[in-house]
C-alpha positions as CSV (number, residue, x, y, z in Angstrom):
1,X,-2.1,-47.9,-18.4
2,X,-1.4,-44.2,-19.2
3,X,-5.1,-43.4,-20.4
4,X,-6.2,-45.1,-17.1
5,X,-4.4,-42.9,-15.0
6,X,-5.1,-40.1,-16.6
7,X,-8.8,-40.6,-16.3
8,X,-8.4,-40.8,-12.7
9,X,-6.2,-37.9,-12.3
10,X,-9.5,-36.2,-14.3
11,X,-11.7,-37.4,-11.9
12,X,-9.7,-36.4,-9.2
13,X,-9.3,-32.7,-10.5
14,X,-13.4,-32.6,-11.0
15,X,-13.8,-33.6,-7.8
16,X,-11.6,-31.1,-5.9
17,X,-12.5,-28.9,-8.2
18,X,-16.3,-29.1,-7.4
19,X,-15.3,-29.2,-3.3
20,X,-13.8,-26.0,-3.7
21,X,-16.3,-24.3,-5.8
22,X,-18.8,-25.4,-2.7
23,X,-16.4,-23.9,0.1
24,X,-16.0,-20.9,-1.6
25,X,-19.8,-20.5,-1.9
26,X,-20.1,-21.4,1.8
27,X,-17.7,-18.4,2.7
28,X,-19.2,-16.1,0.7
29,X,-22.7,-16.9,1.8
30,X,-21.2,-16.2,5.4
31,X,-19.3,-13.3,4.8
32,X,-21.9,-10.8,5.7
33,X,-22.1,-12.5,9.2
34,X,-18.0,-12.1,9.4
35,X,-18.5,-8.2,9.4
36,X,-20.9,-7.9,11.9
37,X,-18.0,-9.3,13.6
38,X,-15.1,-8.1,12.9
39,X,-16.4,-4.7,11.6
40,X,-16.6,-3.8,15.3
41,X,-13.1,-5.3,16.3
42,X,-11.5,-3.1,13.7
43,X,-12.9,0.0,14.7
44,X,-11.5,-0.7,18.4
45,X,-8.2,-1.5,17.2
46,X,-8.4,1.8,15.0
47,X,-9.5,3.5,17.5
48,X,-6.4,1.9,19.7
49,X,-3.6,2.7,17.7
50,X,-5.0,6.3,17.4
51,X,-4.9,7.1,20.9
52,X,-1.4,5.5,20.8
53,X,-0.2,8.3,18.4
54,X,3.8,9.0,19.7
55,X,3.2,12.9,18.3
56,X,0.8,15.9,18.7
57,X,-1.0,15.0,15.3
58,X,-4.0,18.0,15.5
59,X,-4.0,20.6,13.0
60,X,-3.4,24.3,13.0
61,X,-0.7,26.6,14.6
62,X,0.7,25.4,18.2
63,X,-1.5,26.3,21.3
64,X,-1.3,25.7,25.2
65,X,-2.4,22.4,26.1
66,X,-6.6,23.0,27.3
67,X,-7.0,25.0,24.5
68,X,-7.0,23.3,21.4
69,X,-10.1,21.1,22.1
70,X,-8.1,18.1,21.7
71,X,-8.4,16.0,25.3
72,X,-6.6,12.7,24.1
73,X,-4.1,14.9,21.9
74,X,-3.3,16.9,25.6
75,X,-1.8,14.0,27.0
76,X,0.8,13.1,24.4
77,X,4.1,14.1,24.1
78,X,5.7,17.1,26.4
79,X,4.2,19.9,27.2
80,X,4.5,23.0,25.2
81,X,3.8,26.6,26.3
């Protein structure tokens, strides 16, 4: 009885061991497709949370808002003169 079940459990382990051998080829051979995708959603997001920025993040010494070339940066935080 114990051999028995042990060639099944074998048989069972090849199998789902051969299933996901093919889904992981199936994903990979679609992966390049996924970052035409989301390539283009992560650079928004990026691009989001960097305009979202709670602090004057530009480099250099303080200046008047209008004169540091920084438009999005202008509009954060309080003014400084």
């Amino acid at each position: 009885m114990g051999q028995l079940l042990t060639n099944w459990g074998s048989a069972a382990a090849a199998i789902l061991g051969r299933a996901a051998s093919m889904i992981v080829a199936w994903y990979v051979a679609r992966f390049d497709s996924d970052n035409s995708t989301y390539g283009p959603l992560d650079a928004e997001l990026d691009a989001g949370m960097a305009h979202q920025t709670g602090r004057d993040s530009t480099n250099g010494p303080p200046r008047p808002l209008g004169s540091r070339g920084a438009n999005m940066a202008h509009h954060v935080g309080a003014s400084q003169t």
